[in-house]
C-alpha angles and dihedrals in degrees: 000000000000092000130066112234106229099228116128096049118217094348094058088051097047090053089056094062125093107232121211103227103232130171110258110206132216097263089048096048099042080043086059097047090045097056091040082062091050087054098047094044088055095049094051092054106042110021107118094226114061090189089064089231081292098304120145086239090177090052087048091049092045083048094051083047088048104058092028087071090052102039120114091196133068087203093058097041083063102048086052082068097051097052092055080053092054094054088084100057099215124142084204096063115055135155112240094192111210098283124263128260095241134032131219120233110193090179095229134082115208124193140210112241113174106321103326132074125241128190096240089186150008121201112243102246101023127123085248094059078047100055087048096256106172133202093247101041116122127228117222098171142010116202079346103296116119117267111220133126098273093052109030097087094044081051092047091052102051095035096043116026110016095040108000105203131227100221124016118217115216143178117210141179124195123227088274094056116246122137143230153167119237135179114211109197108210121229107235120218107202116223129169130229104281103245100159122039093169088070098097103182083050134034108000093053088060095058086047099055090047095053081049090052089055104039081056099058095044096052126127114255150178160213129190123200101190122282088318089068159023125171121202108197105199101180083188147357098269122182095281118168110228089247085065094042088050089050098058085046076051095061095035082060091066083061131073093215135032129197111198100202103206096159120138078006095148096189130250134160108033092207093060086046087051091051092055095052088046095048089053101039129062086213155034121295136177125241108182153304111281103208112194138164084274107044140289125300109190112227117232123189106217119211112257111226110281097000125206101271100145088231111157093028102057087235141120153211119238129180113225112200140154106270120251 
């Protein structure tokens, strides 16, 4: 079998990987078992389940001590912490380990469509241009493990934020179909542990341009077609008041038709989410059961004032997402 069956989540993939035996010291080691009782504190406060879905938390918590105290990599330590996580098998709890003192750039974006994975651009100048990685081209496997919707968060985290990898193997075929096997070696940006956030020409200006990095790529955004048309891109639920929300449903009623992208949309703030049902609707509608540790609340979306209907224009709005 050329390619490697995604069946034992995170932990699968962690044992892939080839580890690098270091020499952990005290501090680390007393750092790792502090912040896997962190971890365990908050899950035992806030899960919604306090069954766990029928997992022995407590046996999972004693096995990630366990290995912590005999762990020689920090890395690893960390990882230990993921796979207790992963036990529970829930999208919603997930271990973002303290971020790492130097990030990996592979110089190309992929996206899901449908149920398969493209390359949607290649940095000019990066050893993937190099190695004649194209937009277009689909990915079949990362590090050998098959690339579809249901496994490719699960990939990304291991591969990019619990053990970045120097090179990425991947297996490609072109729009004509032919495969092949290609090696993208990721350009490394050194950083160095964050001591002194009151330096404000250092450290601290780094992590800033980062946050507006990503506050730039995660912007609304928009396209307008005429009168026919007008697309809104919201590449997530932002904190969004519902005046703001009630502006941009301003500007889609100058329009006859309105596209909601939602695609790669990965959620966030379920107000904002709430504004934007309620900017597109003339009533009520349900979004879903909230289940908590103490009951069920239902969640309503309320109609903004003077929604988005495309009444008047015989138009309409229409979300377009990635289906599920």
């Amino acid at each position: 079998m050329n390619k490697a069956k995604f069946v034992g989540g995170i932990i699968t993939l962690l044992a892939s990987l080839a580890w690098t035996q270091q020499t952990m010291s005290k501090f680390d080691r007393d750092r790792a078992l502090d912040i896997l009782r962190t971890v365990v504190d908050d899950v035992r406060k806030h899960y919604y389940d306090p069954k766990f879905h029928g997992v022995d938390w407590d046996a999972k918590v004693a096995e990630a001590k366990a290995k912590i105290e005999k762990e020689t990599s920090f890395n690893m330590a960390m990882s230990h912490i993921a796979a207790a996580l992963d036990t529970l098998n829930d999208s919603h709890t997930v271990f973002l380990p303290p971020l790492h003192t130097y990030r990996h750039d592979y110089g190309l974006q992929y996206q899901i469509i449908g149920e398969r994975c493209f390359i949607t651009h290649v940095r000019p100048g990066s050893d993937a241009e190099k190695k004649g990685i194209k937009p277009g081209d689909e990915i079949l496997t990362i590090n050998g493990f098959d690339v579809n919707r249901d496994d490719i968060l699960k990939i990304q985290y291991v591969f990019w934020v619990l053990r970045p990898q120097a090179t990425l193997h991947l297996t490609l075929a072109d729009p004509g179909g032919s495969q092949r096997s290609v090696d993208v070696a990721a350009k490394v940006h050194e950083g160095g542990r964050v001591k002194n956030l009151a330096d404000y020409g250092g450290e601290i200006w780094d992590l800033r341009q980062q946050y507006e990095a990503y506050e730039w790529l995660t912007r609304i955004r928009y396209v307008e077609y005429g009168d026919p048309l007008i697309v809104i891109k919201l590449p997530e639920f932002k904190y969004l008041t519902a005046l703001e929300v009630a502006g941009m449903m301003g500007k889609a009623r100058k329009h006859q038709g309105l596209i909601l992208d939602l695609r790669g949309n990965p959620g966030g703030v379920l107000e904002t989410l709430k504004y934007m049902i309620g900017g597109v609707f003339d009533k009520e509608v349900k979004i879903d059961d909230r289940v908590g540790r103490k009951g069920r609340k239902l969640e309503m979306a309320n109609p903004l004032h003077n929604p988005y209907t495309g009444i008047g224009f015989g138009g309409r709005a229409v979300c377009a997402r990635n289906p599920a």
